[in-house]
N, C-alpha and C positions, 0 to 999 in steps of 0.2 A: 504493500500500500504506500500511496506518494500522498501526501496531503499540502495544498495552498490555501491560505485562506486570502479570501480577497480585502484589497486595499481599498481605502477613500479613492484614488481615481481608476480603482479599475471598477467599483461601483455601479447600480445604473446603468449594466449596458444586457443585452440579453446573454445568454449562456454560450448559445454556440457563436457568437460574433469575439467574445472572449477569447475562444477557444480556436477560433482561427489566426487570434495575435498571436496567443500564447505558444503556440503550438504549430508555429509557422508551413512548417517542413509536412503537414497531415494534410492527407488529398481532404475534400472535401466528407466525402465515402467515410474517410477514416473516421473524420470530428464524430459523423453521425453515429459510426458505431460504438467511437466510445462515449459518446452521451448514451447508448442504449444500452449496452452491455458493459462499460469497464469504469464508470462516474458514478455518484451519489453526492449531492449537494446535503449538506448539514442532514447525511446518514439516508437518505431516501433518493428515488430516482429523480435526476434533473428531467426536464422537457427541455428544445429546444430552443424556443421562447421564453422560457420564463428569466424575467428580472434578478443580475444578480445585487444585492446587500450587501454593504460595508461589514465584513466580519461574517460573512457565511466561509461554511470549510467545506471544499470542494477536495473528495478522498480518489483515487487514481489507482485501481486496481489491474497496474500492468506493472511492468519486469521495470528496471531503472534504466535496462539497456533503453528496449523498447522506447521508452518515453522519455529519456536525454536525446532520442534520436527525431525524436519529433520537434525539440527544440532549436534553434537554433541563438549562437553565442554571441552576446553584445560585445561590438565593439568600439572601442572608442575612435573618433574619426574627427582627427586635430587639422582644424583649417585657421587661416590666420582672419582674422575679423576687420570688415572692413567697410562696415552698418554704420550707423550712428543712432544711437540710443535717443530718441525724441521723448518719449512715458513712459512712466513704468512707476506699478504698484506690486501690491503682493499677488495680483492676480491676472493682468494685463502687461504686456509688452509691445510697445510700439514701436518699429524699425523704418528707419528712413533707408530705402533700397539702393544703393549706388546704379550707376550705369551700368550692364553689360552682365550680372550678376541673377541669375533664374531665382525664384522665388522656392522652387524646390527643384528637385532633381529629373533628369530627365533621362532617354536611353545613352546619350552620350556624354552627362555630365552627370556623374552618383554623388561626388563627393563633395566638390566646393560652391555650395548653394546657398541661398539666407537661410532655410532654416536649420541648415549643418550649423553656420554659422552662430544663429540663436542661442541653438542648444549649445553649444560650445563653451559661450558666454555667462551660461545659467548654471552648467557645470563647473565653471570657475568661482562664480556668485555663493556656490555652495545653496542655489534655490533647486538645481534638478538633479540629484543622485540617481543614473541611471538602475544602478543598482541595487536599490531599492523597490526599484519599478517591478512589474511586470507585464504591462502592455504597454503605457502611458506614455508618451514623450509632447514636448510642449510642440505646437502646432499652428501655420500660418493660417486663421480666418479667410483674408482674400488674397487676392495673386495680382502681380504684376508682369506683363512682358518682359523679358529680357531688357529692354534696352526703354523701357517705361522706368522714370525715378520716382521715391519718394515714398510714403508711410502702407506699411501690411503693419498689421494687427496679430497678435499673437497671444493664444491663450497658457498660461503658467500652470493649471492645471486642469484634471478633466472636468469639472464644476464648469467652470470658466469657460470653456472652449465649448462643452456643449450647449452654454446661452448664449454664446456669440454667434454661435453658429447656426442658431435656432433664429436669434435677431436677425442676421444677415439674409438668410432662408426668406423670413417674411417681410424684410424689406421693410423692418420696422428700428424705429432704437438708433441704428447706425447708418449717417450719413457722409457719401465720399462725395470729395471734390477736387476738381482737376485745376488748372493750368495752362493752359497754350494758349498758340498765336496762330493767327490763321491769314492767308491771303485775302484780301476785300476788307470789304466795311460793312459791319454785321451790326445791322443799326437797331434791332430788337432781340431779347430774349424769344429763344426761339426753343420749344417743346415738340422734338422730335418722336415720332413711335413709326414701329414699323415691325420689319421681321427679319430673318439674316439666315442666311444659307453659307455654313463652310465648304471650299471647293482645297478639298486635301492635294491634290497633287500640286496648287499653287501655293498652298499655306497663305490663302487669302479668304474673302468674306464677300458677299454682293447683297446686299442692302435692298430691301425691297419695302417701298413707301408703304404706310396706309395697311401693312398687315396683308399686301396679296402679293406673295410667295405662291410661286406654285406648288403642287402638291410637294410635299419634302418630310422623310421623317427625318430629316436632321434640321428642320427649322425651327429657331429661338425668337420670340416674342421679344423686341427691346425697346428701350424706353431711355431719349436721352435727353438734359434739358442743359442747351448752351446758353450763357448769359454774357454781354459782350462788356466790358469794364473799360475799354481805353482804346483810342483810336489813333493811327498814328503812322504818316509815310508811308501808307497803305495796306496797312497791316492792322489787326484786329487782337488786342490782348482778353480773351476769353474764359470764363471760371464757366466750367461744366461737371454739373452735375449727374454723376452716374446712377439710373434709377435701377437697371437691370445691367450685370455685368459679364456681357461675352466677349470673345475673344476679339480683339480689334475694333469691338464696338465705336469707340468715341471716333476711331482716325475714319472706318469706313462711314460713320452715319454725319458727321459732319463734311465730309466729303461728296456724298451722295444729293447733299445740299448746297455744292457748291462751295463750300469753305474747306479751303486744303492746307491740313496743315504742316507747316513750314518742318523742310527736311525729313519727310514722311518720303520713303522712295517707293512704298507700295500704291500706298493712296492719295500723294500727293502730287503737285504740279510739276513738271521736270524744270522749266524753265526758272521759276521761282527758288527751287534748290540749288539750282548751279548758283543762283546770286547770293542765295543765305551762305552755303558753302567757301565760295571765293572769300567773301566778306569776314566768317565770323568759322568759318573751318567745320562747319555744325554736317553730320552727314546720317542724320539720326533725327527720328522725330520731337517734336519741342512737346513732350507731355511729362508734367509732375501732378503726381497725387502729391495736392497740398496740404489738403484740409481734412478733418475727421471730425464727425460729433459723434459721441457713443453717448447714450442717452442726453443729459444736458453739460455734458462733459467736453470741448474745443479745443483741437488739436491741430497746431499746424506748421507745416517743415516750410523752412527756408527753402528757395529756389538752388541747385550744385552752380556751382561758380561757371561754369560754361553756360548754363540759362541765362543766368544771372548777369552775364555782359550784357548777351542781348537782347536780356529786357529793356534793362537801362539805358542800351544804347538807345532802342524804338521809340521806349515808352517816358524816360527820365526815372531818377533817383528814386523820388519823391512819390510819383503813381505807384513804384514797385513796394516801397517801403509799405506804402497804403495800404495795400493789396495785401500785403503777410505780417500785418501787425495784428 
């Protein structure tokens, strides 16, 4: 017999959803069998679904081989930190994202991601003992593109990350806002909806007004709402708010409206790029998540110093400072 009892954050979540963290290396087949024939949750048979309890003892009647083999070994995975800490309480983490840096890992980058990063930091802080754990690790709420700057959200423990994430979910509690500048003169707030189809072999999006997408079971319902702050030498400094969050949403659905923005090579204007380029060396799109409310809570990161020229240059000092006070 192996016995676990479970922790505060592996708490709250159903049985076999546990038991496929826990127990990584176990086909799916396996979990079921050993909730059916080789488990007993606090001495009786578990079901599949049921909710586990802070402090139920979950007994394991297999061999140590057997069930060390369904484990598999934490390890530690030392990257050099290069975030910048904007909030932080005992239960929230808020990371302002660098350029160029994935928000988690992908098929070709495992290891130096923000939230390798995070956790790194939190393991140093002495707030995440991996070893302690057994499912748990702290975890990024929302995502930003690779080469999108500025504030993800991250939950410190599983309490925490399951109401954020529940917040997020209903698009309630927590509100994101962006940053950019856009070609034209965007002389109203302007409340975007529509719907978006991803076309994989281009790692692109196509936008489609008014919610008529043709038939598509990969189409996302979005919702964007740009508001234009500052005009200037024909450029447009823009705060947009993200109601629904898909991939490229902001560059394709401002775009599809005619405002392209600056140094976007997907969706933006070529010709306008070669002048921001020449000018100010920018070959990347001009998008920061600035702002955050979590409930009545305001959060907001400064613009990285490459924005931040050419804000200043477009817009003045004074507007920019405006803007991120």
């Amino acid at each position: 017999m192996i016995n676990v009892t479970i922790e505060t954050n592996d708490a709250d979540q159903r049985l076999d959803r546990f038991l496929k963290k826990y127990l990584p290396k176990a086909s799916l087949s396996q979990i079921y069998k050993i909730i059916r024939k080789n488990l007993k949750v606090n001495g009786k048979r578990g079901k599949e679904n049921q909710k586990l309890n802070d402090g139920d003892l979950l007994t394991f009647f297999l061999a140590e081989e057997e069930f060390n083999a369904f484990k598999s070994e934490k390890k530690s995975i030392h990257v050099r930190k290069n975030f910048k800490v904007v909030y932080e309480d005992d239960d929230i983490l808020v990371a302002s994202k660098p350029f160029g840096l994935l928000t988690h890992g992908d098929g070709k980058e495992k290891k130096n991601h923000l939230a390798n990063q995070v956790i790194n930091y939190l393991i140093e802080k002495g707030d995440y003992i991996p070893s302690k754990e057994q499912t748990f690790s702290p975890s990024p709420v929302n995502r930003l593109d690779r080469n999108t700057t500025g504030l993800v959200i991250f939950g410190k423990n599983a309490k925490t990350l399951k109401e954020l994430n529940q917040k997020m979910k209903s698009r309630e509690h927590i509100e994101k806002y962006y940053l950019t500048i856009v070609r034209g003169k965007m002389d109203k707030e302007m409340e975007l909806k529509g719907s978006l189809v991803k076309d994989k072999d281009k790692n692109q999006v196509i936008v489609f007004e008014d919610k008529k997408a043709p038939d598509s079971k990969d189409e996302k319902l979005i919702e964007t709402t740009a508001k234009p702050v500052a005009y200037a030498k024909g450029y447009t400094l823009v705060e947009v708010e993200l109601v629904t969050g898909r991939t490229h949403q902001i560059r394709a659905h401002l775009s599809s409206n005619g405002f392209h923005i600056i140094g976007d090579s997907k969706y933006g204007d070529f010709r306008t790029n070669q002048q921001i380029k020449r000018k100010f060396s920018l070959s990347t799109q001009f998008l920061h998540a600035y702002k955050l409310i979590i409930d009545d809570k305001t959060i907001v990161d400064t613009l990285p110093d490459n924005l931040m020229k050419i804000a200043v240059d477009i817009f003045g000092k004074d507007t920019i400072e405006d803007v991120l006070r």
